[in-house]
C-alpha positions as CSV (number, residue, x, y, z in Angstrom):
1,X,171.4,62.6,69.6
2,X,171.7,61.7,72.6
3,X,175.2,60.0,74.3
4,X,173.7,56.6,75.9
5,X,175.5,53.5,75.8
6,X,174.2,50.4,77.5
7,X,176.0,48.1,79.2
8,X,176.2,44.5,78.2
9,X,174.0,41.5,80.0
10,X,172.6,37.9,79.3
11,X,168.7,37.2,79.2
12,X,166.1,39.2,81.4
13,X,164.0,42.2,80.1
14,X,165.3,44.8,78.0
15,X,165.4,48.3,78.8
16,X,162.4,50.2,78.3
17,X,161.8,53.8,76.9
18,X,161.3,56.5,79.5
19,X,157.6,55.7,80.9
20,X,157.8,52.2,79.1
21,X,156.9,48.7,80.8
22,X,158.7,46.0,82.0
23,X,157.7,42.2,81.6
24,X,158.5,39.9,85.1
25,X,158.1,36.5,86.3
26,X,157.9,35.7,90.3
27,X,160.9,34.0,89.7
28,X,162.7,36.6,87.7
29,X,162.2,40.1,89.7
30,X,165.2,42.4,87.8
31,X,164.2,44.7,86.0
32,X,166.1,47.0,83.4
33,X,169.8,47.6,83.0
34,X,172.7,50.3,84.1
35,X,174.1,52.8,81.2
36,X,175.8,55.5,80.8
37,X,175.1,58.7,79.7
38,X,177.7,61.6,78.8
39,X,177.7,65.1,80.2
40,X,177.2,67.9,77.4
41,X,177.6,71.3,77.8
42,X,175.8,72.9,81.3
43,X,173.6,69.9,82.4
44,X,173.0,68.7,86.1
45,X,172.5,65.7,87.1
46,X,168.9,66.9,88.2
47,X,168.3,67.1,84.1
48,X,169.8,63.9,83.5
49,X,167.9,62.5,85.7
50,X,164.8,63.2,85.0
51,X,165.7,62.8,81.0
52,X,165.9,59.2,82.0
53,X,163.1,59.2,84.5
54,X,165.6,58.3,87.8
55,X,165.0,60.9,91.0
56,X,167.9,63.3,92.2
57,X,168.8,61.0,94.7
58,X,169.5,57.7,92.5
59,X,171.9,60.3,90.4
60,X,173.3,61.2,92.8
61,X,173.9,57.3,94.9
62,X,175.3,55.6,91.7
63,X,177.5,59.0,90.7
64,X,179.4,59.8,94.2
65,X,182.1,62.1,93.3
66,X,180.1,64.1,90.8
67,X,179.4,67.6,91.6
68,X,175.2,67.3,90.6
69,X,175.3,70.9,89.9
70,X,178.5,71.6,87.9
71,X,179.3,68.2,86.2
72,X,182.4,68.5,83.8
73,X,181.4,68.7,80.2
74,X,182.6,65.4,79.1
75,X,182.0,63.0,82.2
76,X,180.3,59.6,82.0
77,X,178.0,59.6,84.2
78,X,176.0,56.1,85.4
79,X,172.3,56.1,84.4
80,X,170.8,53.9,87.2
81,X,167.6,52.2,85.1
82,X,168.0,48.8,86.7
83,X,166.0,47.7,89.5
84,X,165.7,44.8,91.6
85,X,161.2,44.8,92.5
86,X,161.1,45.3,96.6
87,X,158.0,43.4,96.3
88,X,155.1,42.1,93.6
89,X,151.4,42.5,93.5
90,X,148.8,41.2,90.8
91,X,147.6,44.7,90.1
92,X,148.2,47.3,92.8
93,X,151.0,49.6,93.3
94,X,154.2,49.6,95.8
95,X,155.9,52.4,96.9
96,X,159.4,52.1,98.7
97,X,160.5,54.7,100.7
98,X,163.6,53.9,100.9
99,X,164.9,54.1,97.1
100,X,162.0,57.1,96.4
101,X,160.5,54.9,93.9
102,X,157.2,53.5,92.8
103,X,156.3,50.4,91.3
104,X,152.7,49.7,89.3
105,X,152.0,46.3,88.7
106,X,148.8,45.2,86.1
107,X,148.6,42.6,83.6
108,X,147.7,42.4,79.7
109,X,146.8,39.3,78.6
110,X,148.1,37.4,81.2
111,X,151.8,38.4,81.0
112,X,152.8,40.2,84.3
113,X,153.9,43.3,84.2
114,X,155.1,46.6,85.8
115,X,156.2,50.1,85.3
116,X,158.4,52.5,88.1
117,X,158.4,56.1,88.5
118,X,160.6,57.9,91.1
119,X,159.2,59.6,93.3
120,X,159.6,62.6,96.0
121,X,158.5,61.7,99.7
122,X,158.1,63.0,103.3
123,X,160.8,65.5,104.8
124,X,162.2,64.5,108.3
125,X,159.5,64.8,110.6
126,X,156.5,64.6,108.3
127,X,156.9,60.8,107.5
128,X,155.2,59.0,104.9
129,X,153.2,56.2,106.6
130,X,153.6,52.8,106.1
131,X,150.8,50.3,105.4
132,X,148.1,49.1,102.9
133,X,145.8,51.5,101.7
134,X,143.7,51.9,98.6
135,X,142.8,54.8,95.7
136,X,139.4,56.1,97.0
137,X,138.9,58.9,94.6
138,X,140.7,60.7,91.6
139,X,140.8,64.4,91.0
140,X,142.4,66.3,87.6
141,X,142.9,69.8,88.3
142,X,143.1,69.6,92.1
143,X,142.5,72.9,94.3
144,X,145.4,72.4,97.5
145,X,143.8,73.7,100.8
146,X,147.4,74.0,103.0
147,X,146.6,72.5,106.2
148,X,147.1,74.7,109.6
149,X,150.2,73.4,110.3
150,X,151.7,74.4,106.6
151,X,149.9,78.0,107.6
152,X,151.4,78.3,111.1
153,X,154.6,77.9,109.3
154,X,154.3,79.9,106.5
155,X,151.6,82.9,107.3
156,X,151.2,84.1,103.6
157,X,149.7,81.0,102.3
158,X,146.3,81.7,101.1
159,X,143.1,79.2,102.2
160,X,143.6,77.9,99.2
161,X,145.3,77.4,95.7
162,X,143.5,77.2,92.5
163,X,144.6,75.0,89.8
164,X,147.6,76.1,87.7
165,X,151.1,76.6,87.9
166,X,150.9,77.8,91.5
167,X,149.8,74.5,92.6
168,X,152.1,71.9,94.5
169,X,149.8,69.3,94.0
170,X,150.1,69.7,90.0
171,X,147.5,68.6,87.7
172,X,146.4,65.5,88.9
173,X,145.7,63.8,92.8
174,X,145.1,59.9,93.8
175,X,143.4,60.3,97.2
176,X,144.6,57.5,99.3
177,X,142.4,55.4,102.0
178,X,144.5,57.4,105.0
179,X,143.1,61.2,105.2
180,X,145.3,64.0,104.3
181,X,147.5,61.7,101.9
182,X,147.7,61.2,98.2
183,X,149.9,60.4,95.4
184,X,150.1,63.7,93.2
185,X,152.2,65.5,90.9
186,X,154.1,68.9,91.4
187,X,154.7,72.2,90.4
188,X,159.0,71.6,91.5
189,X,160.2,68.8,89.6
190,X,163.4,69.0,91.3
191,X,161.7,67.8,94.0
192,X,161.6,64.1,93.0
193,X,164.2,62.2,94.4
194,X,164.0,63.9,97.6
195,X,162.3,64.3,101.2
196,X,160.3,67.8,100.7
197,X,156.9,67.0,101.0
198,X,154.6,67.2,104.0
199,X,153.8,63.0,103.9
200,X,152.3,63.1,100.5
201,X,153.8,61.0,97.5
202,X,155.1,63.2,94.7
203,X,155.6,62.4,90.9
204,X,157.4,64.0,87.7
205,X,154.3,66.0,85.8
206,X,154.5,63.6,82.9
207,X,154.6,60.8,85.7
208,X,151.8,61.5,87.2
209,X,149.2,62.1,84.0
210,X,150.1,58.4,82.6
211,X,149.5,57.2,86.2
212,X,146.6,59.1,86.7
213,X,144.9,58.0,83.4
214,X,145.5,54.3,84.3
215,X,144.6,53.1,87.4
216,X,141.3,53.1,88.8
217,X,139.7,53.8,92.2
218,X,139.8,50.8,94.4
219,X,144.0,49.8,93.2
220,X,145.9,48.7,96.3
221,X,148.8,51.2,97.4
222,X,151.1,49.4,99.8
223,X,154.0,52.0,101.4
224,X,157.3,49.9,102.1
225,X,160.6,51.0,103.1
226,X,163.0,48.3,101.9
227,X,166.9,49.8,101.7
228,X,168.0,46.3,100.9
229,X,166.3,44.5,98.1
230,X,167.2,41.3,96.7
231,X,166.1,39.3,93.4
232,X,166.9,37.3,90.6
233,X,167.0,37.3,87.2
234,X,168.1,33.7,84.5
235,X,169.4,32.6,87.8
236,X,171.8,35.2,88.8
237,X,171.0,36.7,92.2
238,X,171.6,40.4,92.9
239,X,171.5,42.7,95.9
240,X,170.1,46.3,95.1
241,X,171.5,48.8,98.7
242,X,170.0,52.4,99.8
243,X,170.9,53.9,102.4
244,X,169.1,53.2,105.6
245,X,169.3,51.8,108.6
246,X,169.9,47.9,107.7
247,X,170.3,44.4,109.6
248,X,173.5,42.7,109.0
249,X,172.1,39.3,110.2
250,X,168.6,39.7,108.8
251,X,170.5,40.6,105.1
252,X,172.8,37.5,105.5
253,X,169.7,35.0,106.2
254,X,167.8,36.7,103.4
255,X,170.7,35.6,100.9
256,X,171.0,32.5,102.1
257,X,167.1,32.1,101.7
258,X,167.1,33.2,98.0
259,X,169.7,30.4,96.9
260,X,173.1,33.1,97.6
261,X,176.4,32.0,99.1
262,X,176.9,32.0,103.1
263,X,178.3,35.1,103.6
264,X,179.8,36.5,106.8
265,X,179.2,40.2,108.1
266,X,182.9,41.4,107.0
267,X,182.1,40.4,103.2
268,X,178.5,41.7,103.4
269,X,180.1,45.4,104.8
270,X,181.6,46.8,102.2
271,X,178.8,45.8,99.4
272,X,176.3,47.9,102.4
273,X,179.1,50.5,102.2
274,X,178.8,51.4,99.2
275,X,175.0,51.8,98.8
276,X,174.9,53.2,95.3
277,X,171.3,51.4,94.3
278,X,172.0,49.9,91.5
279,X,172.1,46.3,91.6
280,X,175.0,44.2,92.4
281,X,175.7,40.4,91.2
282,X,176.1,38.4,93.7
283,X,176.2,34.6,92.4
284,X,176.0,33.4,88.5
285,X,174.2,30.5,87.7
C-alpha cells in the first residue's frame, strides 16, 4: 500500500489519479494539490517520481536536500502534483519549457478540461523552439533516422533504428509543423525531467500511448517557457517559481494585475529564491 498522505485545502479540483484529468475555469487556473510520499526501502526519487507521474527535475526542486539517488529509508518526501496552468487553450496543447511539463487542453460536454505530463526537453545548445505549431502527422512504431550531426558525434550509429527497444523515439511520434521536431516517447525514462534530447519533446512510455491515442492531426502545440507562473483558484492567488532567468519588475506588475498585494523586490526575492515549483499562496480571499 502505498505511503501518500495529502495535504489539506479548501475548494478547487481534486487530485487526480496518475494520467487522470483535471476540471478548470478561466477564472480558476490551479490545478491538483502537494502530498507526501514516504521513502521505502532502496527507491530514488527518479521512481517516485515517475510513480506519481512528476519529471526528475520537479523531485528534485520541491525536495532540495534529498540525495535523489540514496534517499534514507524513512524520509518524507514532497510529491509536487499541484500546478498553477502557464497558459489555457480550448483544445490544443502547451508545453513550458521551463517547468519540463506539458499541458493538453480538450473539452467533454462543455466542461473545460486538461491533463499534464512531464516531459524531457532540449540539452544546452540543441534548444527546443519556441512558437505555435500544429500536429501534422502521427506515427506508432516510428523507425529514428539520426540526423548527421547525431552521426558526426557518435560514428556507430546506424542510418537507422527499427522499432523496438533500441529506439529513442519509443513507440509512438507526433510530427510537429517545424521539420526535424516531434513530441515522442523514449526508450530512457529517466530521461523525463531533464535536458537530453536533441530539440525534440520527450514523454514517459505510458505518457505518450494515452497522448498518442487522443489527439488528432491538426491540435495546436504552442512551446512556452514561463519560470514564473501565476493563477488563482476560490479566490486565493498563488505563484508557481522555476528556475530561470526572471524579471523582478515584470513579476511584481503581473501580481498586481491578477488582484495580489503591492509587493516590493526585497519581499518578491526570497519567494524567487527558493524556486521549488510548487505553488505558493500568496493572498486568501
Amino acid at each position: 500500500m502505498l505511503s501518500l498522505l495529502f495535504l489539506p485545502f479548501l475548494g478547487g479540483p481534486l487530485f487526480a489519479e496518475r494520467g487522470g484529468a483535471y476540471s478548470y475555469s478561466l477564472e480558476d487556473t490551479v490545478i491538483g494539490l502537494e502530498g507526501t510520499y514516504v521513502i521505502r526501502g532502496d527507491e530514488t526519487l527518479l521512481e517516485v517520481a515517475r510513480l506519481f507521474d512528476l519529471g526528475y527535475n520537479e523531485m528534485v526542486e520541491a525536495n532540495p536536500g534529498i540525495d535523489p539517488w540514496v534517499p534514507p529509508r524513512g524520509t518524507v518526501v514532497r510529491v509536487p502534483t499541484m500546478w498553477v496552468l502557464p497558459d489555457v487553450m480550448e483544445e490544443g496543447i502547451v508545453i513550458n519549457l521551463a517547468e519540463m511539463r506539458l499541458y493538453y487542453f480538450f473539452t467533454v460536454k462543455g466542461q473545460r478540461m486538461v491533463r499534464t505530463f512531464p516531459i524531457g526537453i532540449g540539452r544546452k545548445g540543441l534548444s527546443t523552439p519556441l512558437g505555435m505549431y500544429r500536429i501534422v502527422a502521427k506515427v506508432k512504431d516510428p523507425v529514428w533516422y539520426p540526423p548527421e550531426e547525431a552521426r558526426r558525434e557518435d560514428p556507430t550509429l546506424p542510418p537507422y533504428v527499427p522499432p523496438g527497444p533500441g529506439n529513442p523515439l519509443g513507440g509512438y511520434w507526433l510530427q510537429l509543423s517545424i521539420p526535424g521536431y516531434g513530441i515522442h516517447g523514449t526508450n530512457k525514462p529517466w530521461g523525463i525531467g531533464r535536458r537530453v534530447s536533441r530539440g525534440c519533446i520527450r514523454l514517459y512510455p505510458e505518457d505518450i500511448a494515452w497522448l498518442f491515442e487522443h489527439v488528432r492531426v491538426g491540435t495546436k502545440v504552442k512551446i512556452v517557457n514561463k519560470p514564473v507562473k501565476i493563477g488563482q483558484r476560490d479566490g486565493r492567488l498563488y505563484i508557481e517559481i522555476h528556475p530561470g532567468k526572471v524579471d523582478l519588475n515584470e513579476v511584481i506588475e503581473s501580481i498586481k494585475k491578477a488582484g495580489g498585494p503591492a509587493l516590493k523586490r526585497e519581499n518578491l526575492q526570497p519567494i524567487l529564491q527558493e524556486a521549488d515549483g510548487v505553488p505558493f499562496l500568496l493572498t486568501s480571499r
